[in-house]
N, C-alpha and C positions, 0 to 999 in steps of 0.2 A: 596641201596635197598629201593624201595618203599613201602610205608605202604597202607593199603585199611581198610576203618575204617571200625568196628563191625555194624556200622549203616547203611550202603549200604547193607545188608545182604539182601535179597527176600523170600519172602513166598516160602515155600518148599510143591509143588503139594501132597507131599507123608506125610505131618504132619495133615493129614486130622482133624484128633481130636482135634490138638490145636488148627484149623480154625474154626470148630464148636462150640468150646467152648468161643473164642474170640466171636462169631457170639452172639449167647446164653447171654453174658454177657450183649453186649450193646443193643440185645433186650430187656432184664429186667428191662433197665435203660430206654424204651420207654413208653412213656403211651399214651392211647390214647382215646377220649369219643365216643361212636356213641349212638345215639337215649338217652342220659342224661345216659348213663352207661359208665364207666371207666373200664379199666385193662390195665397191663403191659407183657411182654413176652409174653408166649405162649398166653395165654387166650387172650390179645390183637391182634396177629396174627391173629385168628380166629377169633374176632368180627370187625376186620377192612373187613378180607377175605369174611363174609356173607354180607357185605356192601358194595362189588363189582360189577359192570355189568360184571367180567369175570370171575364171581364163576362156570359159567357156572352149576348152580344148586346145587350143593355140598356143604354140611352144612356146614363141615370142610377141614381143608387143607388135614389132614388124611384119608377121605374119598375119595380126589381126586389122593392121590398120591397112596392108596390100590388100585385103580382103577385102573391105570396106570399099576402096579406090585405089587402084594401081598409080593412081597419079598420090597421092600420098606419101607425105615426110616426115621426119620426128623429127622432132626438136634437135635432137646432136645432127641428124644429118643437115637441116636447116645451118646450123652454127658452123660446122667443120666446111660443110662446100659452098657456102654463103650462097645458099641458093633462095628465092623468093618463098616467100610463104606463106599460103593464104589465112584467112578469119578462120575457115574449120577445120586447114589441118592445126593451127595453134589450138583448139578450143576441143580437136578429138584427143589430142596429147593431154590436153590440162587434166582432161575427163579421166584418163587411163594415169597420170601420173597423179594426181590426186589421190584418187583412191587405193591405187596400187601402196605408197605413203602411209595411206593410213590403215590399210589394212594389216603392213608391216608390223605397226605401231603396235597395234592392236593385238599382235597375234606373238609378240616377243622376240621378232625378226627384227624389228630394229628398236636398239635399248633408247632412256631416259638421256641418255649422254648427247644427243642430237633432237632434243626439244626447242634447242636454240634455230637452228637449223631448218625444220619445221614450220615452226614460225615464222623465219621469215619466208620461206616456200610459199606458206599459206598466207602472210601478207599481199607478197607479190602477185601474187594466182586475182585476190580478191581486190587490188587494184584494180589490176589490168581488164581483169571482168568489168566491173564498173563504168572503163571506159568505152566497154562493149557495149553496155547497157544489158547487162547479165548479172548474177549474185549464185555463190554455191548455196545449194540448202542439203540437209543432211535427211535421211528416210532409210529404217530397217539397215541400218550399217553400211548405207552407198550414200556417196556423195554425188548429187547430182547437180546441173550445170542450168539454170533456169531464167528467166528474164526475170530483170533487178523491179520491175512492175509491179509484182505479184504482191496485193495487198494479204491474203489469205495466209492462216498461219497452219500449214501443212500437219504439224504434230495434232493441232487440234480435233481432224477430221478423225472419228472413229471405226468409221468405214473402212479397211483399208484397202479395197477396191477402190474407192472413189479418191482415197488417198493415193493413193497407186498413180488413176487414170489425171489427178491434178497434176501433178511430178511430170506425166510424161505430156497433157498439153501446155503445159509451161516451158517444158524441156526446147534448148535450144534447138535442134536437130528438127523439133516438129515446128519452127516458125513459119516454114514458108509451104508447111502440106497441110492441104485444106482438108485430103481426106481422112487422113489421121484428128485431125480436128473435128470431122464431126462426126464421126465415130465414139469419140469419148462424150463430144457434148450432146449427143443423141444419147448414151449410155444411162448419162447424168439424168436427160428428162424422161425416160422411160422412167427408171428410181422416183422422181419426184412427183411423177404423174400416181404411184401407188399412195402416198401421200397428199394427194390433193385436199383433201378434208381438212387434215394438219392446216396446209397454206395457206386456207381460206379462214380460218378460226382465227391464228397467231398473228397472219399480216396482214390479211383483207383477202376479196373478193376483187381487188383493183388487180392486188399484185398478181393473185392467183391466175387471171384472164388475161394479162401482160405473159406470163409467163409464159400460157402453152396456144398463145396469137406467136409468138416466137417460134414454137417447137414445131409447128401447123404449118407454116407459110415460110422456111427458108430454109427449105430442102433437109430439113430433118428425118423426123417421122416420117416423115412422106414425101414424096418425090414433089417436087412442085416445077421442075425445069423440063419434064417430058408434055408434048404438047397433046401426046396421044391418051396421055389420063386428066382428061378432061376436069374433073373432079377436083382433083388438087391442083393441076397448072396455073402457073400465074406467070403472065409474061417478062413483067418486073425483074421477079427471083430471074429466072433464067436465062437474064440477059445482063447481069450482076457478074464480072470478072472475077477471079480465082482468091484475087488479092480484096475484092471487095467481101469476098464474100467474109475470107479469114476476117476482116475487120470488124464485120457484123458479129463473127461466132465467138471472138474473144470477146465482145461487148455482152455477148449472151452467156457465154460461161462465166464470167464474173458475175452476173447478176443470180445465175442458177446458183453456182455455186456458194453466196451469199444468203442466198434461199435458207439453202438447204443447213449450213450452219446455224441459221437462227433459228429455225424450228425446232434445230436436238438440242439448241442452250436452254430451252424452257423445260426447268422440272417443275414437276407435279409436288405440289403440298400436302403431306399425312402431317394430319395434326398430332394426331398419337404418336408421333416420332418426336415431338416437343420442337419442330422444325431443326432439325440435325440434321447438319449436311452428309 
C-alpha cells in the first residue's frame, strides 16, 4: 500500500478564512516607506495603494472595493469579525493586494529585506488560485487573475491590443459575462477576417471556412438571434442559453486565437540575409 505524505496536501478553495488569515499574517510582517512615512499590514496596503498610478483616484482599497459592491469585505475585515466570505470578494482582494505588492516592490516602497515575505504571499496567492482553477499572469507591469486553462502564452502576442483583449477574456471577473465575451472575440475575428489570405495559404482553406462558419452564425458579426433579420437568424443560435453560449465562445476564442499566433510565427526567408535570424 502506498503512502501520500501530509505534505502534498493543497489549499482547500473552501477554507477561505484560513487563507485570509494566512494572507493577513504575512502582510503584518511587510513594511513599507512612502513619501519618509512607514507602516505594516493594513495601513501599509493603503499607503503603498495611494502611491499607485492605478488607484484610479481612490483614497483607499475600501473605497474602491464599496464601489465595486457595497456588500464587499477585505481580507482583515473577513479575519477580525469572522465574517463569511465569498469566491470574489477573496479573489477582488488578491487582485488589488497583489499588485498593490508588487508595485511596492518595484517602485522602492518596500526594500529587498521582505523578499522572503513575498514569497511566500505569492506562493499562497498561487495555491489557493489553483484550487480556484485560476493562475496569476503578469502584462505591462499588472498582475492579472486569469483561468489556470489558458494554453496561450500572453507575452507572445505582439499585438498588444489583442494582448490586452486576451488578459481581459481570460480575466476572472469576465467568466460568467457573455457580452464582454463576445465583444473581444468578435474584435479578434474582425482582425483575422483582414488576414484572411494569410489563413488560407499557412493553414488551409478548411481551417479558414471553420473559422468565419464561427464568426457568421453565433451571434458575432452578425446578429443571428433576432428573428426579424431574416438574413442572418437561425433559430438554433437563439435559443442557445447565456452559459451555452459562453461555452461555445471560449471554444472559438482559443481556436482564433491559436489562428492568429500561427500565422505571425511564420517568417519570410531573404536569402541574401544568409538566413540570420
Amino acid at each position: 500500500m502506498s503512502y501520500n505524505s501530509i505534505f502534498n496536501t493543497k489549499a482547500n478553495k473552501d477554507n477561505r478564512l484560513a487563507f485570509c488569515r494566512r494572507i493577513v499574517d504575512i502582510l503584518n510582517d511587510i513594511h513599507a516607506i512612502v513619501n519618509n512615512m512607514g507602516d505594516k499590514g493594513f495601513n501599509m496596503l493603503n499607503m503603498v495603494f495611494r502611491a499607485c498610478d492605478f488607484n484610479n483616484g481612490y483614497y483607499t482599497i475600501s473605497d474602491l472595493l464599496k464601489e465595486k459592491d457595497k456588500a464587499y469585505r477585505t481580507i482583515y475585515e473577513a479575519t477580525f469579525e469572522n465574517l463569511v466570505i465569498s469566491d470574489d470578494e477573496i479573489l477582488s482582494n488578491i487582485d488589488i493586494i497583489i499588485n498593490v505588492i508588487n508595485y511596492g516592490r518595484e517602485k522602492g516602497h518596500i526594500n529587498n529585506n521582505y523578499n522572503k515575505e513575498i514569497t511566500l504571499l505569492q506562493k499562497a496567492t498561487t495555491e489557493y488560485l489553483l484550487s480556484m482553477g485560476l493562475k496569476l499572469v503578469r502584462q505591462d507591469d499588472m498582475i492579472h487573475i486569469v483561468d489556470s486553462d489558458v494554453t496561450i502564452d500572453i507575452e507572445e502576442i505582439t499585438d498588444k491590443s489583442i494582448a490586452d483583449d486576451a488578459l481581459n477574456y481570460y480575466d476572472y471577473k469576465a467568466d460568467n459575462n457573455v457580452d464582454e465575451k463576445r465583444k473581444i472575440l468578435t474584435n479578434l475575428l474582425i482582425k483575422l477576417e483582414n488576414r484572411r489570405t494569410d489563413i488560407e495559404k499557412i493553414l488551409g482553406k478548411h481551417i479558414s471556412e471553420a473559422l468565419f462558419i464561427y464568426a457568421n452564425n453565433f451571434n458575432l458579426r452578425h446578429c443571428n438571434v433576432d428573428i426579424k433579420l431574416r438574413s442572418y437568424y437561425n433559430e438554433a443560435i437563439a435559443n442557445l442559453t447565456d452559459n451555452e453560449f459562453i461555452a461555445w465562445y471560449n471554444y472559438i476564442y482559443s481556436f482564433a486565437i491559436n489562428i492568429y499566433q500561427k500565422i505571425n510565427a511564420v517568417k519570410s526567408v531573404n536569402i541574401e540575409s544568409n538566413f540570420k535570424m
